[in-house]
Chimera marker file (.cmm) of the C-alpha trace (Angstrom):
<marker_set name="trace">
<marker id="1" x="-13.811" y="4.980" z="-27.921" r="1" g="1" b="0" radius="0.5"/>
<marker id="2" x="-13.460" y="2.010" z="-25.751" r="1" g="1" b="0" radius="0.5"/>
<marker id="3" x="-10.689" y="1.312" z="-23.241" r="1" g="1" b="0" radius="0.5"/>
<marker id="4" x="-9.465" y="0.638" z="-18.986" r="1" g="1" b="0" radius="0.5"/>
<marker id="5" x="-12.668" y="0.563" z="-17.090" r="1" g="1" b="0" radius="0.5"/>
<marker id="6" x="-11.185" y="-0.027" z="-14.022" r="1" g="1" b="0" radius="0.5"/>
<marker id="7" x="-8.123" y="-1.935" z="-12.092" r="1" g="1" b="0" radius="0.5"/>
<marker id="8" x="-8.520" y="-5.831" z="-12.108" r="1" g="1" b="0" radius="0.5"/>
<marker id="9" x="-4.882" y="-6.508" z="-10.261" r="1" g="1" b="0" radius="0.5"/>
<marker id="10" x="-1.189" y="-5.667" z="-9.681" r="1" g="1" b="0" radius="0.5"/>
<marker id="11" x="1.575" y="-8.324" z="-9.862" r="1" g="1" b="0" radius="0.5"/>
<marker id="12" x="3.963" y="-8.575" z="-7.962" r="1" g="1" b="0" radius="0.5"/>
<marker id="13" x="7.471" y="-10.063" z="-7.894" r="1" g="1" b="0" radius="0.5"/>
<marker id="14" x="9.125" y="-12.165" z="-4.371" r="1" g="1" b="0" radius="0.5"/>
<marker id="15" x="11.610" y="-13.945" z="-4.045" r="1" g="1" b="0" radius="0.5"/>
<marker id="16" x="10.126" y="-16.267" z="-1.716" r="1" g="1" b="0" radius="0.5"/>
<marker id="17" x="6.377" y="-16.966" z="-2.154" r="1" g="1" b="0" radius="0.5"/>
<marker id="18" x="5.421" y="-18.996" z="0.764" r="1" g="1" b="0" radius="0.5"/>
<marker id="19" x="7.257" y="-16.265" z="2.545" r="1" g="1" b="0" radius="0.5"/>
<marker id="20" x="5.108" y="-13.170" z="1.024" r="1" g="1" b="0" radius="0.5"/>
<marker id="21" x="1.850" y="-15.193" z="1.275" r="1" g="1" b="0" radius="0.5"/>
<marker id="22" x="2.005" y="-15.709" z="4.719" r="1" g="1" b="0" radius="0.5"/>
<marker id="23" x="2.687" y="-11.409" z="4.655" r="1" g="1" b="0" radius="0.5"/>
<marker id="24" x="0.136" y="-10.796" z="2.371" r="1" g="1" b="0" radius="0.5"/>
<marker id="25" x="-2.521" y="-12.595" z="4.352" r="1" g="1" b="0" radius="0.5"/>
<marker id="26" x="-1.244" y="-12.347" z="8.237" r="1" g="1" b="0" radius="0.5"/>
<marker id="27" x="-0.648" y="-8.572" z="8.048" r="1" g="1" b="0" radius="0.5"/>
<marker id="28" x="-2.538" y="-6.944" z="5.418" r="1" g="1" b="0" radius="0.5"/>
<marker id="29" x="-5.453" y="-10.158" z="5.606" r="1" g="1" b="0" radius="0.5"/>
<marker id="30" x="-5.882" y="-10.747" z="1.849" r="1" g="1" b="0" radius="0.5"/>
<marker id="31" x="-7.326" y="-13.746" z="0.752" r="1" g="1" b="0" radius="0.5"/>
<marker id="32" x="-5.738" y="-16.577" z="-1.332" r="1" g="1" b="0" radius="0.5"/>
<marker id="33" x="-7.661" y="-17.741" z="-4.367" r="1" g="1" b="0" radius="0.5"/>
<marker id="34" x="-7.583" y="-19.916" z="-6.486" r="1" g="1" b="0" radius="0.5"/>
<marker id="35" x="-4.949" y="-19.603" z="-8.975" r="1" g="1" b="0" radius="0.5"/>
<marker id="36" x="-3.939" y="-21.422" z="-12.458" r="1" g="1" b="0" radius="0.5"/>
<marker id="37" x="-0.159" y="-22.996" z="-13.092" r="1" g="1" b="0" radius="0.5"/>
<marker id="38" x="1.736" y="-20.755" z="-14.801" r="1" g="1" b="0" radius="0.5"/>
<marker id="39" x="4.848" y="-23.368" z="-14.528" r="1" g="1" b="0" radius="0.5"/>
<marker id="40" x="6.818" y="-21.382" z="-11.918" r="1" g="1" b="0" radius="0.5"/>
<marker id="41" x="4.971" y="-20.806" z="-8.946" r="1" g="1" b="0" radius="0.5"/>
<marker id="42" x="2.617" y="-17.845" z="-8.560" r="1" g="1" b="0" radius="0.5"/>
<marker id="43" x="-0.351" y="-17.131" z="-5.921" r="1" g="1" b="0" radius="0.5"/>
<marker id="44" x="-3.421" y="-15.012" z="-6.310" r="1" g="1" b="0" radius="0.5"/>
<marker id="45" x="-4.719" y="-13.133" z="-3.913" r="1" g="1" b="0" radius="0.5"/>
<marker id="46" x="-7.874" y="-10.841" z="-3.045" r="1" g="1" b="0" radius="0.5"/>
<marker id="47" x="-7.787" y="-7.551" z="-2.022" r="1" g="1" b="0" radius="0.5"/>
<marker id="48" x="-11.897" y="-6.472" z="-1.811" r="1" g="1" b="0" radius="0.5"/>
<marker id="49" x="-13.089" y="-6.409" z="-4.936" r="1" g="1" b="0" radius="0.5"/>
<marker id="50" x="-9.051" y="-6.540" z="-6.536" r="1" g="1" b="0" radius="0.5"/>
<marker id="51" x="-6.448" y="-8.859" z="-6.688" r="1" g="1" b="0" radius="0.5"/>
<marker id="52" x="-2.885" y="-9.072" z="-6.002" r="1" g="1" b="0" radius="0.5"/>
<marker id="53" x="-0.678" y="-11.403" z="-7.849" r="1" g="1" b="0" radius="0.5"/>
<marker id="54" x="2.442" y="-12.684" z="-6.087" r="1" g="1" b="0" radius="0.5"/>
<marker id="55" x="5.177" y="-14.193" z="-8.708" r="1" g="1" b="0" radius="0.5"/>
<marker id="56" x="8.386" y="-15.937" z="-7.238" r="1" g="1" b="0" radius="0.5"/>
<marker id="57" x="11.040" y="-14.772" z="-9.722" r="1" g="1" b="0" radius="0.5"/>
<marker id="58" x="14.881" y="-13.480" z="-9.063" r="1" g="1" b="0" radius="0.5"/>
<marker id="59" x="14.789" y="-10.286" z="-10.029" r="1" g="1" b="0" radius="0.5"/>
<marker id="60" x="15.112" y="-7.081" z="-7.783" r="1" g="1" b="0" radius="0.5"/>
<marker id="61" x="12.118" y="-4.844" z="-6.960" r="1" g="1" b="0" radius="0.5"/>
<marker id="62" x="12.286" y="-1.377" z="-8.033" r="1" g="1" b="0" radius="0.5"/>
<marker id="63" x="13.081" y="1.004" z="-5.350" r="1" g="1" b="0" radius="0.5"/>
<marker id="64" x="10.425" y="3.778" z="-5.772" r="1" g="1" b="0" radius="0.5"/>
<marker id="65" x="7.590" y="1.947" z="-7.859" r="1" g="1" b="0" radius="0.5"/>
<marker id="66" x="4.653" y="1.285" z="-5.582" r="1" g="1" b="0" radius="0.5"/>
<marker id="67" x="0.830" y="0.151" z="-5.648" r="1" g="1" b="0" radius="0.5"/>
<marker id="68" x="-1.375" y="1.100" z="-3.035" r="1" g="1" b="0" radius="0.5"/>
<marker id="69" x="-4.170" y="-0.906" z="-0.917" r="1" g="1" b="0" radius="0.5"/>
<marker id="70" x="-6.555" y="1.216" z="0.756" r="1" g="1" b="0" radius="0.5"/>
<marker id="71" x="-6.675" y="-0.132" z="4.662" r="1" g="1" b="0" radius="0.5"/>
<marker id="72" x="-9.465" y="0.131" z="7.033" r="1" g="1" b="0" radius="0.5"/>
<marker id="73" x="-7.359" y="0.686" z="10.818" r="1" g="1" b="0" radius="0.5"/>
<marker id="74" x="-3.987" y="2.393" z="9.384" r="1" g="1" b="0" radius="0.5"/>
<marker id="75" x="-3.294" y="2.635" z="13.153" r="1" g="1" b="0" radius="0.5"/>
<marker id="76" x="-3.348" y="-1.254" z="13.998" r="1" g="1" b="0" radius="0.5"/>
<marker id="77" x="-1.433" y="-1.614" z="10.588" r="1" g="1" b="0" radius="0.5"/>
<marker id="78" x="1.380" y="1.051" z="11.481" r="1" g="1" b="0" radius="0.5"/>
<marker id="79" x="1.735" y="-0.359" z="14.555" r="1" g="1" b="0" radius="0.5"/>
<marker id="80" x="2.039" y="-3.741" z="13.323" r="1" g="1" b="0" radius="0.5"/>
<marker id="81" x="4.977" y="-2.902" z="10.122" r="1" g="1" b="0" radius="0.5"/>
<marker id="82" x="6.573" y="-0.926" z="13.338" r="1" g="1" b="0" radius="0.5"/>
<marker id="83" x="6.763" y="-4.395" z="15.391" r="1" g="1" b="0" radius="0.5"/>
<marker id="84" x="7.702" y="-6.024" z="12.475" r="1" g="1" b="0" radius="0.5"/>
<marker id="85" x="10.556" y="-3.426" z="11.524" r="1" g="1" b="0" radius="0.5"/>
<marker id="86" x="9.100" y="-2.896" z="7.998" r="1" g="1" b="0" radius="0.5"/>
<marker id="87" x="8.601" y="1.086" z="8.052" r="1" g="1" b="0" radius="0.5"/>
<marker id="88" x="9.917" y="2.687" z="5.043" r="1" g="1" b="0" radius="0.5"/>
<marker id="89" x="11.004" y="6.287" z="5.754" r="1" g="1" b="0" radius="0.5"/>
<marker id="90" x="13.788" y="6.182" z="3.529" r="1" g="1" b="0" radius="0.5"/>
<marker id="91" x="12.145" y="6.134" z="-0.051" r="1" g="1" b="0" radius="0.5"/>
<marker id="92" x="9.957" y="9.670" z="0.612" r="1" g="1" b="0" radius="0.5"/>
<marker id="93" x="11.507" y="11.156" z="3.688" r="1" g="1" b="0" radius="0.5"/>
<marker id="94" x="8.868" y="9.994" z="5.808" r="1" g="1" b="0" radius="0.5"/>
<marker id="95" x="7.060" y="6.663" z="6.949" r="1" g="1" b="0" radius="0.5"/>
<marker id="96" x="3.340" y="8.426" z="7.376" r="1" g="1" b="0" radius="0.5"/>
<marker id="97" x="2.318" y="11.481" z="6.119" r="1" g="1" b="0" radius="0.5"/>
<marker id="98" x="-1.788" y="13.408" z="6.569" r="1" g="1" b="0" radius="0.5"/>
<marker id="99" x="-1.949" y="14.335" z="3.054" r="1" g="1" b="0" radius="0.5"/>
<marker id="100" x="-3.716" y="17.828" z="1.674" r="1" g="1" b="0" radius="0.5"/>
<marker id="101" x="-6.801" y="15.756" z="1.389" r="1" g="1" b="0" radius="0.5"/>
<marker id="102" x="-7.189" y="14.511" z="4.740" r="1" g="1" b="0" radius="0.5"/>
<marker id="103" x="-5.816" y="11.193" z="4.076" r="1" g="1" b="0" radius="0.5"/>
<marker id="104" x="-3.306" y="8.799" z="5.965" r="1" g="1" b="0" radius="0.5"/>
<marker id="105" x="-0.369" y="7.878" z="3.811" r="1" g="1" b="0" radius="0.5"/>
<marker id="106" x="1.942" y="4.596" z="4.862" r="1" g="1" b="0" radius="0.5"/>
<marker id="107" x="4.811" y="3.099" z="3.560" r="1" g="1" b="0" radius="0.5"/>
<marker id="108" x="5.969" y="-0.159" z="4.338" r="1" g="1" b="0" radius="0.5"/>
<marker id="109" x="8.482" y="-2.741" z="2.654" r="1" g="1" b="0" radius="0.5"/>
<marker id="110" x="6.947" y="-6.900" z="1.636" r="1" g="1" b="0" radius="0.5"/>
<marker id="111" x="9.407" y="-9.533" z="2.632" r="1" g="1" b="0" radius="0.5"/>
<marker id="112" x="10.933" y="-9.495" z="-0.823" r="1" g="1" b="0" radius="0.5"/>
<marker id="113" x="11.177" y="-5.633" z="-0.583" r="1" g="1" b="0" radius="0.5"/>
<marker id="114" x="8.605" y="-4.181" z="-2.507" r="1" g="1" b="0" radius="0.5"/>
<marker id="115" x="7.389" y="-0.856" z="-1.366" r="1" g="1" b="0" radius="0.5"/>
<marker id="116" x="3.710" y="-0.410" z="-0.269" r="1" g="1" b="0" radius="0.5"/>
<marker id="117" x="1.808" y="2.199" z="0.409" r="1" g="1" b="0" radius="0.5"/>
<marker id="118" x="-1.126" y="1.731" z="2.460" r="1" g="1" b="0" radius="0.5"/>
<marker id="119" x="-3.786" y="4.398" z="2.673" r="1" g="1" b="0" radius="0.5"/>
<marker id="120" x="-7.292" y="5.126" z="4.971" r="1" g="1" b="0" radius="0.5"/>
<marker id="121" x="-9.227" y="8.228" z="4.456" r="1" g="1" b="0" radius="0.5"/>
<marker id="122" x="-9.000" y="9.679" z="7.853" r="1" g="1" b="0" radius="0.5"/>
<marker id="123" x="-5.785" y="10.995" z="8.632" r="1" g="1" b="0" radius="0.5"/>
<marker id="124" x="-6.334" y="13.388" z="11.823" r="1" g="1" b="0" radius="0.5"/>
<marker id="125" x="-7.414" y="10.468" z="13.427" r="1" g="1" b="0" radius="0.5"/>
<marker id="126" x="-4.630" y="8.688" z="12.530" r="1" g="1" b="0" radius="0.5"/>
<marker id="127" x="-2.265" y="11.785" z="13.514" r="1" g="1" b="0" radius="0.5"/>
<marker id="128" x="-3.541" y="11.999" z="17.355" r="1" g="1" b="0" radius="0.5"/>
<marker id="129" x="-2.584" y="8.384" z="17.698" r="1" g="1" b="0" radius="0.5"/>
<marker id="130" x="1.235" y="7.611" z="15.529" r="1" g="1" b="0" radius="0.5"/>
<marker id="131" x="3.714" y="10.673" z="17.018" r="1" g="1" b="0" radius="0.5"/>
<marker id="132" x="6.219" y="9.835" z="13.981" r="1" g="1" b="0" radius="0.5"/>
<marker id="133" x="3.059" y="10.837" z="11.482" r="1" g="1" b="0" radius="0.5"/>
<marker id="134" x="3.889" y="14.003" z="9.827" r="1" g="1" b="0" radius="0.5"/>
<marker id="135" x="1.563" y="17.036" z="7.922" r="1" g="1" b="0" radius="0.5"/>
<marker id="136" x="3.013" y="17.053" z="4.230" r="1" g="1" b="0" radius="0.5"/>
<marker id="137" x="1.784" y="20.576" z="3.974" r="1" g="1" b="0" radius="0.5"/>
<marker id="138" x="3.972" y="21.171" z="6.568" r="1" g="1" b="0" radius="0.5"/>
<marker id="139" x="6.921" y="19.763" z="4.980" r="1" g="1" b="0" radius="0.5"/>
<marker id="140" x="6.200" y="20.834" z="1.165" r="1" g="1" b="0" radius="0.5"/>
<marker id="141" x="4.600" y="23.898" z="-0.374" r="1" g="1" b="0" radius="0.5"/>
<marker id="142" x="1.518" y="22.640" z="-1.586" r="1" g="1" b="0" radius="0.5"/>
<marker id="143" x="-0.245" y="23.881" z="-4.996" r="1" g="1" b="0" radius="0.5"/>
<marker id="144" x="-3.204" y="26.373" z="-5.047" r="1" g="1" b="0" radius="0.5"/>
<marker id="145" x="-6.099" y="25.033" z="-6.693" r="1" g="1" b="0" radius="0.5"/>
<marker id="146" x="-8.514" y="21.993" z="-5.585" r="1" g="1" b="0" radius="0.5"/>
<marker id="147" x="-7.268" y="20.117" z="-3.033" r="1" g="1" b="0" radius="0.5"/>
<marker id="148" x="-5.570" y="16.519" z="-4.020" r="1" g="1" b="0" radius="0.5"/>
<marker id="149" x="-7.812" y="13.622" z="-2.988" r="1" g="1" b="0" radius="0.5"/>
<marker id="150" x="-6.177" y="10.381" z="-2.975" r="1" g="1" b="0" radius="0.5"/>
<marker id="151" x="-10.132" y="8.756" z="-2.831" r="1" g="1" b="0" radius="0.5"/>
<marker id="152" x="-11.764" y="9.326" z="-6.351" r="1" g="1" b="0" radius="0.5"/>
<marker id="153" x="-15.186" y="8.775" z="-4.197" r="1" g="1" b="0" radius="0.5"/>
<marker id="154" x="-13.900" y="11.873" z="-1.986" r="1" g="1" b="0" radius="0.5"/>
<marker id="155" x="-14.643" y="13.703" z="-5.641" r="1" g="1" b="0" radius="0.5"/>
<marker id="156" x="-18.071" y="13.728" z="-6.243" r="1" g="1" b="0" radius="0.5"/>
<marker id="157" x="-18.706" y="15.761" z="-2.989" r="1" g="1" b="0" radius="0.5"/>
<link id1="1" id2="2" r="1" g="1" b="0" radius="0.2"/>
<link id1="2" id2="3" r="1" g="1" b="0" radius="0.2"/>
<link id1="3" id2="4" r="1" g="1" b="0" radius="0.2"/>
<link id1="4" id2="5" r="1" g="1" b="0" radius="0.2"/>
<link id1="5" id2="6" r="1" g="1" b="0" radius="0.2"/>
<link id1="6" id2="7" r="1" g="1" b="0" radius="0.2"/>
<link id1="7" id2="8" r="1" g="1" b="0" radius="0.2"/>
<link id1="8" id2="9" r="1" g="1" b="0" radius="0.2"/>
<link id1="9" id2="10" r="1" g="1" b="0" radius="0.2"/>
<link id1="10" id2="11" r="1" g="1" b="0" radius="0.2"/>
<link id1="11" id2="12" r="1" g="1" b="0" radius="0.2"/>
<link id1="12" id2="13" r="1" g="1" b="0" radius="0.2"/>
<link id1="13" id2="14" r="1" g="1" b="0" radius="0.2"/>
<link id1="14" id2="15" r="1" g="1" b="0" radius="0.2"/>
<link id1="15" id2="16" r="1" g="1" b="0" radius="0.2"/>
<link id1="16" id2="17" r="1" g="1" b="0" radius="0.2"/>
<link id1="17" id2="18" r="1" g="1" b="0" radius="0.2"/>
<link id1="18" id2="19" r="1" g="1" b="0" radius="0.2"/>
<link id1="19" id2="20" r="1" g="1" b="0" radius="0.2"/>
<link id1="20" id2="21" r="1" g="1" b="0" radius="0.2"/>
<link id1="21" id2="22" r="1" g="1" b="0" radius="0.2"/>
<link id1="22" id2="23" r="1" g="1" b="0" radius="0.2"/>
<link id1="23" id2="24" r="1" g="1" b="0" radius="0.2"/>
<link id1="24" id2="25" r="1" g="1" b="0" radius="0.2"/>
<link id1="25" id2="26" r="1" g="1" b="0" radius="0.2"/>
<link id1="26" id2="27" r="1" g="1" b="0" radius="0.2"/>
<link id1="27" id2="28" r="1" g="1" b="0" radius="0.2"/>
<link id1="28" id2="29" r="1" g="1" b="0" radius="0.2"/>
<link id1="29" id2="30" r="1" g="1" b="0" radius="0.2"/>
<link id1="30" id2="31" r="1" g="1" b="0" radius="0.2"/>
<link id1="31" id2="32" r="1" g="1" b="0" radius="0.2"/>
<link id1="32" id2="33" r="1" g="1" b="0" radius="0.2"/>
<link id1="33" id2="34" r="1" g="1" b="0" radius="0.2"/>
<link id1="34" id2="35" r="1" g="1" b="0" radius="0.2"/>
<link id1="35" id2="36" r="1" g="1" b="0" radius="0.2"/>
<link id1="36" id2="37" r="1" g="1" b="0" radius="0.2"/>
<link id1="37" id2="38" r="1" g="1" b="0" radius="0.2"/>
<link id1="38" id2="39" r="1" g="1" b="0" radius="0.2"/>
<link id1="39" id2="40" r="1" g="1" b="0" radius="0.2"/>
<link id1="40" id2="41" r="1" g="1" b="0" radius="0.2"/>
<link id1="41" id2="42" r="1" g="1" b="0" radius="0.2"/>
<link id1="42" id2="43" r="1" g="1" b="0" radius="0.2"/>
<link id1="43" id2="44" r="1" g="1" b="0" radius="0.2"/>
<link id1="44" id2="45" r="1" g="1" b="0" radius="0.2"/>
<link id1="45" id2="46" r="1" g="1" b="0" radius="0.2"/>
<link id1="46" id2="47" r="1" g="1" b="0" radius="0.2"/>
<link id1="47" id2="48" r="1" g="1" b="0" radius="0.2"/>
<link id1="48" id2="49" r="1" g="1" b="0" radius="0.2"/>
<link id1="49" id2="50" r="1" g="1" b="0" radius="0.2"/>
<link id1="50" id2="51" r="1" g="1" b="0" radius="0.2"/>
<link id1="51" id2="52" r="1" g="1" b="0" radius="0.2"/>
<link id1="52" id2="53" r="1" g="1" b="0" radius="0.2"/>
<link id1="53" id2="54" r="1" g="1" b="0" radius="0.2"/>
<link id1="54" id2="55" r="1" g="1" b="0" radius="0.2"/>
<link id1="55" id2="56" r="1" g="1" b="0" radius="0.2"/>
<link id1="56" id2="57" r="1" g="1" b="0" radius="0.2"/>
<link id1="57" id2="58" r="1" g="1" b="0" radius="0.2"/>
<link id1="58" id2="59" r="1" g="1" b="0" radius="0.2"/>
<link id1="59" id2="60" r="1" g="1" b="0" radius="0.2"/>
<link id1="60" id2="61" r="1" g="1" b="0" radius="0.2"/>
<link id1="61" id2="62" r="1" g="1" b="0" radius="0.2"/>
<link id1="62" id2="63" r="1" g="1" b="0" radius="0.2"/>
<link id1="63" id2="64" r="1" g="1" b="0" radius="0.2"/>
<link id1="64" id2="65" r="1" g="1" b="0" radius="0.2"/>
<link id1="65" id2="66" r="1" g="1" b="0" radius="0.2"/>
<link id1="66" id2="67" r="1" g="1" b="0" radius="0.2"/>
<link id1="67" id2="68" r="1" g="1" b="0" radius="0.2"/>
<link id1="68" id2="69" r="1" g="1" b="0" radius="0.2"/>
<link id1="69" id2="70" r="1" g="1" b="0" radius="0.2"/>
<link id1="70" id2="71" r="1" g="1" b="0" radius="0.2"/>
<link id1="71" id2="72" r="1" g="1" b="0" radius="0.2"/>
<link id1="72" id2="73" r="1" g="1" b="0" radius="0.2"/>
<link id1="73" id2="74" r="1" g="1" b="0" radius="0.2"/>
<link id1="74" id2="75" r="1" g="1" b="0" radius="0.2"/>
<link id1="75" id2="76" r="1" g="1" b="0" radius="0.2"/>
<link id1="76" id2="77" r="1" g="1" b="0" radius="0.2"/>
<link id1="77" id2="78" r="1" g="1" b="0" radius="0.2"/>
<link id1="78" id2="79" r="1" g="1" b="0" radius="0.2"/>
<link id1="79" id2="80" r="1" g="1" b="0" radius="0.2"/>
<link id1="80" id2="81" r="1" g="1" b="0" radius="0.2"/>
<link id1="81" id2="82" r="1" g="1" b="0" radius="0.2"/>
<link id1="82" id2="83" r="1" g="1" b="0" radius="0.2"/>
<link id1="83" id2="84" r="1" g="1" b="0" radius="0.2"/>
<link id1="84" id2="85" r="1" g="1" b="0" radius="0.2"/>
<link id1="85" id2="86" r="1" g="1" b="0" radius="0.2"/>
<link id1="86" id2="87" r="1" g="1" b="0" radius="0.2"/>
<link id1="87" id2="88" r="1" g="1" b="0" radius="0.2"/>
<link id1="88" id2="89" r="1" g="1" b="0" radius="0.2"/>
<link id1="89" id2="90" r="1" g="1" b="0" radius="0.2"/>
<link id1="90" id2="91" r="1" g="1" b="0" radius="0.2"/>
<link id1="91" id2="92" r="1" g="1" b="0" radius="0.2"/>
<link id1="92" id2="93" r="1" g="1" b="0" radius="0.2"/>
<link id1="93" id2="94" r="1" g="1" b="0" radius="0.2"/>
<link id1="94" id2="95" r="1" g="1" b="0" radius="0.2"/>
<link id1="95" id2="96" r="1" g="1" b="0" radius="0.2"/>
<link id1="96" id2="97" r="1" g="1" b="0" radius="0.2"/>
<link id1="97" id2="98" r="1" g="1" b="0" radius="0.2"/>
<link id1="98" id2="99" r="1" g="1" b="0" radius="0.2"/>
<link id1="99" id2="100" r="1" g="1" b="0" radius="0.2"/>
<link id1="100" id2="101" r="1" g="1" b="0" radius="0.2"/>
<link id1="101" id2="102" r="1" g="1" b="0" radius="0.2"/>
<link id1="102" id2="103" r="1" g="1" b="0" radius="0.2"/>
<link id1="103" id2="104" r="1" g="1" b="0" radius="0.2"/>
<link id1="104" id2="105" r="1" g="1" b="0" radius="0.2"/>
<link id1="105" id2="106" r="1" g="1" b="0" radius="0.2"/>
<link id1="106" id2="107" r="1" g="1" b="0" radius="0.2"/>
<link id1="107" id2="108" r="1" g="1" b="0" radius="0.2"/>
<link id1="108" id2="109" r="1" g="1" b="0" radius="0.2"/>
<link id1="109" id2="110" r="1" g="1" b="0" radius="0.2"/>
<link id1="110" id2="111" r="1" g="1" b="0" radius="0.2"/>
<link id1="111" id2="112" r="1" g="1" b="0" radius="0.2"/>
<link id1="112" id2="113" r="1" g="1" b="0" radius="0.2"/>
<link id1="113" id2="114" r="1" g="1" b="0" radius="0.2"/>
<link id1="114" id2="115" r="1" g="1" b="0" radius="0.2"/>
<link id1="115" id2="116" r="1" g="1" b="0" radius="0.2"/>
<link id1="116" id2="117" r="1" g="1" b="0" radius="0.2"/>
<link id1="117" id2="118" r="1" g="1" b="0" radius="0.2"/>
<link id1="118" id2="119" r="1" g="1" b="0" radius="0.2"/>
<link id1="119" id2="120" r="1" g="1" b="0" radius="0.2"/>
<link id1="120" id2="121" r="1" g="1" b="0" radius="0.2"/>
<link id1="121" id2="122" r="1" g="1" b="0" radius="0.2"/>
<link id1="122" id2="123" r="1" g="1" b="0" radius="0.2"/>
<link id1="123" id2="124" r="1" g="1" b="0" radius="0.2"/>
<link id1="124" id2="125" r="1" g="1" b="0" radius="0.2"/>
<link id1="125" id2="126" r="1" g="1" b="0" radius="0.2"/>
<link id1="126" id2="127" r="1" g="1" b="0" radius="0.2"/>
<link id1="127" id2="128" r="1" g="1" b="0" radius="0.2"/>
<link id1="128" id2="129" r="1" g="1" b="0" radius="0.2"/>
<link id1="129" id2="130" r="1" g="1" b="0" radius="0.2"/>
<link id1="130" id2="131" r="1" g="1" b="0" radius="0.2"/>
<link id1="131" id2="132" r="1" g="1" b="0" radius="0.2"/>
<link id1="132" id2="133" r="1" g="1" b="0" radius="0.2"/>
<link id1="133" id2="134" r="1" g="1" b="0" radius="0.2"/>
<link id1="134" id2="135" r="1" g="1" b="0" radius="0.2"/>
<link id1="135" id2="136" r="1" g="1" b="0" radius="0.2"/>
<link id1="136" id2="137" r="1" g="1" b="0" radius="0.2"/>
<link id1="137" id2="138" r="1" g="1" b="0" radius="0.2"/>
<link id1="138" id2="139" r="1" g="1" b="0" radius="0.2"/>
<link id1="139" id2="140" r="1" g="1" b="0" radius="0.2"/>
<link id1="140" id2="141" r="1" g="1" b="0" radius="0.2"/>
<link id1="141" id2="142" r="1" g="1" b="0" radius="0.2"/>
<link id1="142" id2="143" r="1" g="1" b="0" radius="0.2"/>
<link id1="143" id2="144" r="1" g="1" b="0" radius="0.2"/>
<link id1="144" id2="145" r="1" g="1" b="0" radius="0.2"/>
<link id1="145" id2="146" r="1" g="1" b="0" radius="0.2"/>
<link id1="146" id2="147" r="1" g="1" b="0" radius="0.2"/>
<link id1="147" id2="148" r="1" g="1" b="0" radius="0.2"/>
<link id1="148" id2="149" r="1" g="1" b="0" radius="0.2"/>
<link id1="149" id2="150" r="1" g="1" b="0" radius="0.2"/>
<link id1="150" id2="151" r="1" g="1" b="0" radius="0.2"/>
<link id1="151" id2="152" r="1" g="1" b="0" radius="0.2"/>
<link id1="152" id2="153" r="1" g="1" b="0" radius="0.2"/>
<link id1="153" id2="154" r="1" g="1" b="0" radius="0.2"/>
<link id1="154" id2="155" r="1" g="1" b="0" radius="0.2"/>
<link id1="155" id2="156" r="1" g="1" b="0" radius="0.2"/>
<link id1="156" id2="157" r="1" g="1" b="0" radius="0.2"/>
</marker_set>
């Protein structure tokens, strides 16, 4: 049986594109590519070896739907969505969370209100630096079993 071998992109709607571009690139520091007409404007964008693809269209982004990029100082980025007053800690109860696995959890908002999560596998560093950062474990009852890893690399050890 053949089938998904991996993620190629996400798309995602603005409402402004030069406006999300400029957030795309200044604060997360993806790279524009090139990127064909599509006869309404769209922008394609590089996220290591994935892409994002911006699409300026009216409608409303969902209010729970995510995707996640994995970033490599969640620190300097928290600090930066704080400055810029894009923390969400509406949508989960919380703006950063350590998760069972260790990792660093972050959700932010896009210009155009999409909701982000941005992740980094070491989340005890992160938690001696950001006071707001919480222990889910410590808010939720986790499941026995294996422990959740957000990395799928984190499974082969």
């Amino acid at each position: 049986m053949s089938g998904a071998v991996g993620l190629n992109h996400v798309s995602v709607v603005t409402r402004d594109l030069d406006e999300s571009v400029r957030f795309y690139v200044d604060v997360l520091g993806l790279e524009p590519l090139p990127t064909p007409d599509f006869a309404f404007p769209v922008q394609w964008l590089r996220a290591g070896s994935l892409q994002v693809h911006l699409f300026e269209r009216p409608d409303t982004p969902p209010s729970y739907a995510h995707f996640a990029l994995e970033v490599d100082d969640v620190v300097a980025v928290y600090e930066r969505a704080r400055e810029l007053g894009i923390l969400d800690r509406e949508s989960f109860g919380y703006a950063i969370a350590e998760l069972p696995g260790g990792e660093a959890q972050l959700y932010i908002r896009d210009p155009s209100g999409n909701l982000l999560e941005l992740d980094h596998p070491d989340g005890a560093a992160a938690r001696e630096e950001i006071a707001e950062m919480i222990l889910l474990s410590d808010r939720l009852p986790q499941p026995d079993g294996p422990t959740p890893r957000l990395f799928t690399a984190d499974l082969a050890r």
